[in-house]
C-alpha positions in Angstrom: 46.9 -27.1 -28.5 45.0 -27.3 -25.4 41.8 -29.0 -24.1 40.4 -25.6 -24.2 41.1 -24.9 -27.8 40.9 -28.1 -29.5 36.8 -27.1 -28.1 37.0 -24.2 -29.3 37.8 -25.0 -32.6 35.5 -28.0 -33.0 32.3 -25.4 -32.1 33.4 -22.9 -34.8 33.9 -25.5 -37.4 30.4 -26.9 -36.2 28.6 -23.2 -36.0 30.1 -23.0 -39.7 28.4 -25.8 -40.7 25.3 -24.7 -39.3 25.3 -21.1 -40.5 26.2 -22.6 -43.7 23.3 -24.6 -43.6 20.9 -21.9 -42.8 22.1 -19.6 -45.6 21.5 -22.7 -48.1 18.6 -24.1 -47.3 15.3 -22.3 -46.2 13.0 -24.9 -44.5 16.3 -25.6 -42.1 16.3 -21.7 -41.8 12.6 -21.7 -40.9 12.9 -24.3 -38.4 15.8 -22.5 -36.7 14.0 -19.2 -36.5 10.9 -21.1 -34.9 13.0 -22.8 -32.3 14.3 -20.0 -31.4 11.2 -17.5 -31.4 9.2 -20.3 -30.0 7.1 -19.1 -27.1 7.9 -20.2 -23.2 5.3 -23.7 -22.6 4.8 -22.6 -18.9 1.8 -21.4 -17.9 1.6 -17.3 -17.9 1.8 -16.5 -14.0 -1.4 -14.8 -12.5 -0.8 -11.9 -10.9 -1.6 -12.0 -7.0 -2.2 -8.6 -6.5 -5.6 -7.9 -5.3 -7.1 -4.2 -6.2 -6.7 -1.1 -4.9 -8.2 -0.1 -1.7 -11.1 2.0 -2.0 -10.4 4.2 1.3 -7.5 5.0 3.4 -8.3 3.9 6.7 -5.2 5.7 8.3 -6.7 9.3 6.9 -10.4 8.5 8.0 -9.3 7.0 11.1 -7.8 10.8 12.0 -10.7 12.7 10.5 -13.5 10.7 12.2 -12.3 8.1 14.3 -12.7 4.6 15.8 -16.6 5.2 14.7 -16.3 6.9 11.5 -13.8 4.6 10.5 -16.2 1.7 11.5 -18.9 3.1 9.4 -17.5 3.6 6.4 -15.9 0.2 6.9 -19.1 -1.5 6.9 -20.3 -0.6 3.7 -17.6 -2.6 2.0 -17.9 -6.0 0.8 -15.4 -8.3 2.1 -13.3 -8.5 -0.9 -13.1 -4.6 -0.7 -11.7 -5.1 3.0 -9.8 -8.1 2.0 -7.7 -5.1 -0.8 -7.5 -2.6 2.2 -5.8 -5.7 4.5 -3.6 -6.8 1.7 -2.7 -3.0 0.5 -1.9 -1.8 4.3 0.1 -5.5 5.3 -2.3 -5.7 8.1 -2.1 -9.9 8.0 1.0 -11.2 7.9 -0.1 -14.3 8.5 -2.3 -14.4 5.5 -5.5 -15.8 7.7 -7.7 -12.7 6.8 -7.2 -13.6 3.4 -9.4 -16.6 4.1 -12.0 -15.3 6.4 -15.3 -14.8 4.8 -17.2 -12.5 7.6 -16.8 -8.6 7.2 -16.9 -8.4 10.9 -13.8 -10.2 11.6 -12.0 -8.1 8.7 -13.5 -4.8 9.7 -12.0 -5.8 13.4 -8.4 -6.4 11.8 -8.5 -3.4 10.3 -9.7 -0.6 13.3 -7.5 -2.7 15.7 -4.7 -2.3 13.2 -5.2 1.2 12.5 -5.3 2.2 16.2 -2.4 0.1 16.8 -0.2 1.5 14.6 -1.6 5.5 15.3 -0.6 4.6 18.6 3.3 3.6 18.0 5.2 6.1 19.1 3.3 8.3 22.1 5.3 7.3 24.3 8.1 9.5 22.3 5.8 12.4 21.9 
């Protein structure tokens, strides 16, 4: 008999044991269920995902422009600009995430939106 085997064998004899165990005595059944069904000890993670942004920049940047989009940028607070950032990856160095001014974000975002409504003229 092998290594292998001689390991097997001791395990079945030992889950025997403990299966017989279970059947017999209740309290060692109830603790078995709670260990297993215990819940996880680690903390629940919180989600990072910030909220939906409340306009498309993208769509009111083609129906109204550099100063429509401006406008209806300004009537968000930053947090609101903050979800249009995060929702469009406009910072991928996550520094807008910690700037507190709407003017700084509102400037991200037209500068990003021209940007990238400008990729690919040269093609066209």
């Amino acid at each position: 008999m092998s290594a292998k085997d001689a390991a097997r064998a001791a395990l079945r004899r030992l889950m025997d044991v403990v299966l017989q165990e279970f059947d017999a005595n209740p309290e060692f059944a109830n603790r078995i269920e709670q260990a297993l069904h215990q819940p996880s000890r680690a903390e629940p993670k919180r989600p990072h995902r910030r909220a939906q942004a409340v306009i498309d920049p993208f769509s009111v940047f083609g129906n109204h422009g550099d100063g429509g989009l401006r406008s209806s940028l300004t009537s968000l607070s930053v947090e609101q600009l903050k979800d249009i950032v995060a929702q469009h990856g406009m910072d991928r160095s996550k520094l807008a995430m910690k700037w507190k001014t709407p003017d700084r974000l509102i400037e991200l975002i037209v500068e990003t939106v021209e940007s990238r409504s400008r990729k690919g003229d040269a093609f066209r």
